[in-house]
KEKEBA-822858 format. One line per 5 residues: their letters; for each residue x, y, z of C-alpha. Coordinates in steps of 0.5 Angstrom, whole numbers, plus 500, padded with zeros to 3 digits. Layout:
N
A) X,Y,Z; ...
***
This chain:
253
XXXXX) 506,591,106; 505,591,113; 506,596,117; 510,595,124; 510,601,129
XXXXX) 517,603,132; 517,604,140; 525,606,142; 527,606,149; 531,611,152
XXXXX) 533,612,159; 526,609,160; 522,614,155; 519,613,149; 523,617,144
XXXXX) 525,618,136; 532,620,134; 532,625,129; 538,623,123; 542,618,127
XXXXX) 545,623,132; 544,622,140; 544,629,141; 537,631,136; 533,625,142
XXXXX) 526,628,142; 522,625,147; 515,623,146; 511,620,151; 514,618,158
XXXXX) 511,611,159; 513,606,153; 507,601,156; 502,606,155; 505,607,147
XXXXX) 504,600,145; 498,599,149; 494,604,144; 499,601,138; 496,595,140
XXXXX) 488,598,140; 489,601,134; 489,594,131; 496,594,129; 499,587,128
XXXXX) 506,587,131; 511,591,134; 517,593,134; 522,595,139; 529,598,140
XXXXX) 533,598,147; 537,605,144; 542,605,150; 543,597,149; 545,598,143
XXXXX) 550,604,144; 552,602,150; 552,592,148; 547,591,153; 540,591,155
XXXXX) 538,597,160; 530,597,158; 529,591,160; 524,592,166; 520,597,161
XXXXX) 521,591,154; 519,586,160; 512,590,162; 510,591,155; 512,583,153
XXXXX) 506,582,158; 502,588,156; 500,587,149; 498,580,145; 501,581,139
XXXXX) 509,579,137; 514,583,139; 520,584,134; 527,586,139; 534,590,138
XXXXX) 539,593,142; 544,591,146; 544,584,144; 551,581,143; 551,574,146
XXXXX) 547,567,145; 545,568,153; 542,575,152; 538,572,146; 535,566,149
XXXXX) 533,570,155; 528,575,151; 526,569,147; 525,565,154; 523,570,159
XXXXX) 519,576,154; 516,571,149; 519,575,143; 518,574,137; 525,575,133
XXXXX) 531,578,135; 535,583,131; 542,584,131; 545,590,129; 552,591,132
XXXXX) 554,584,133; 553,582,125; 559,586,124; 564,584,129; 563,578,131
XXXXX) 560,574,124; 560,568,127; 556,569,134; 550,570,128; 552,564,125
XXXXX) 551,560,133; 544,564,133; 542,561,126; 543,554,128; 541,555,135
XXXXX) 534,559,134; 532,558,126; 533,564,121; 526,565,122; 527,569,129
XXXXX) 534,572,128; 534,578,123; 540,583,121; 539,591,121; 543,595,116
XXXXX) 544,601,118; 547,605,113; 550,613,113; 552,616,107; 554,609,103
XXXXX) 557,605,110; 554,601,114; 554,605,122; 554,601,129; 554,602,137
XXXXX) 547,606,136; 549,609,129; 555,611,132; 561,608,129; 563,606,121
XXXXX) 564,600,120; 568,600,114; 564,595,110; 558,598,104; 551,597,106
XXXXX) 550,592,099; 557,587,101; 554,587,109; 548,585,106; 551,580,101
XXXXX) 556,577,107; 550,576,111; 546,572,105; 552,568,105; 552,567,112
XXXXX) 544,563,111; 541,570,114; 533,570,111; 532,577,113; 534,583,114
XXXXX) 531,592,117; 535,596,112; 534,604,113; 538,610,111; 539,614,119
XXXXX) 541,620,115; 533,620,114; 531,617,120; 526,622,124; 527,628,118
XXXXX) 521,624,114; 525,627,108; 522,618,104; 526,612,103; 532,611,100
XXXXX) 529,607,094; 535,606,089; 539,601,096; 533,598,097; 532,595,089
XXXXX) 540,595,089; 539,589,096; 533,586,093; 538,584,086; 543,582,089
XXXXX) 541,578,095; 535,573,096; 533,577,102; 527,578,105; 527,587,107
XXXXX) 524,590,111; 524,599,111; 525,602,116; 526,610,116; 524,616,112
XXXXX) 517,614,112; 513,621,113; 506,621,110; 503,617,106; 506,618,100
XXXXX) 512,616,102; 508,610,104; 506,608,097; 512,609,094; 514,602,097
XXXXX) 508,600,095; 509,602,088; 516,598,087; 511,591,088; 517,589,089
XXXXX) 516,582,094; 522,581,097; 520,589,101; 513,586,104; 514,591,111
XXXXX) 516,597,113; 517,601,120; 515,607,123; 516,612,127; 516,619,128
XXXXX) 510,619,123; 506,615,127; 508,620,133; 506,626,129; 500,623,126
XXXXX) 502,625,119; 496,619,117; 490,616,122; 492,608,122; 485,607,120
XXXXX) 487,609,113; 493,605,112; 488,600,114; 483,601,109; 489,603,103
XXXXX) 495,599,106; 492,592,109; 485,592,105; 482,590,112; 486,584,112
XXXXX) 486,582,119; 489,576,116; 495,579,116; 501,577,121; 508,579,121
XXX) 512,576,115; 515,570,115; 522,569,112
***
């Protein structure tokens, strides 16, 4: 199980959004650079990073800051928020080196601009987020519902060729109340696809529970607010998670 720290961007700070609602924003940290630096010096092996006012608003507005952390840390980055055409995504793999894009909004209404990312880029790079809020898939930054379950948009995606997927319930986002376990399993049994968590993640135990379903096709996890708060030192997860496997790198498809 691989452990994937989250830095979202807002208005240029470094911050958590508590249930999926933009107006419970808690900021932590002013500068997002000095975030993934640390993340980076306690040997985290990759991060991820979401541009949250792309996402609400279909276009990058962080890109300086993503920009300045791609050229910071030496480790992959995972990018999502706002991008919404082949030019903006050949622009972060060019320009910022990133190691895959995930695309959240654009899955849902525009199916065939994933399928021109898959073939231009490889299934590798290219990974969808689901989003769900009470049984509904939610896009544009969790704002709206797109009328589609969680398990059919992840179905539907299979179909498409996609090898990936970030699945998270953003009624537990930032609220560290564990992960929606029962969709997880329900995903894994109906689809090919490889899960990454994402959510609810507040101590250790919620950790575990992941683990516990030994589940392969759930082989990462993201998180957040848990990291923020220092619900657990990272020098445990390495000691009980990656059983100091240094060998470990972001999953592949």
């Amino acid at each position: 199980m691989l452990v994937i720290p989250v830095i979202d961007i807002k208005e240029g700070r470094c911050v958590r959004i508590f249930e999926g609602l933009l107006d419970k924003t808690e900021y932590y940290v002013e500068s997002p650079v000095k975030v993934a630096k640390l993340f980076r010096k306690e040997n985290f092996k990759c991060i991820h990073i979401t541009d949250l006012d792309g996402a609400v608003q279909g276009e990058m507005k962080n890109y300086k800051i993503i920009k300045e952390i791609a050229l910071s840390v030496d480790i992959p980055i995972q990018l999502g928020g706002g991008i919404r055409d082949v030019e903006t995504a050949e622009k972060m793999f060019r320009e910022l080196g990133v190691y895959r894009l995930v695309i959240g909004t654009a899955a849902i209404e525009r199916p065939e601009f994933i399928k021109e990312l898959l073939q231009r880029f490889s299934p590798s790079k290219i990974v969808i987020g689901i989003d769900e809020k009470l049984n509904n898939v939610v896009t544009n930054g969790w704002i709206n519902y797109a009328n589609i379950t969680p398990l059919d948009f992840a179905k539907k995606v299979d179909e498409m060729g996609v090898k990936r997927i970030i699945y998270q319930d953003v009624t537990r986002v930032g609220n560290c109340s564990g992960p929606f376990l029962e969709r997880l399993k329900e995903i894994v049994k109906n689809t090919k696809l490889k899960i990454t968590s994402a959510g609810g993640i507040g101590s250790y135990a919620d950790l575990k529970s992941l683990m516990d379903l030994k589940i392969p096709a759930i082989d990462s996890v993201m998180l957040s607010k848990s990291l923020y708060e220092n619900k657990f030192p990272c020098m445990h997860l390495w000691r009980d998670v990656e059983r100091i496997d240094t060998s470990l790198e972001l999953p592949k498809v």
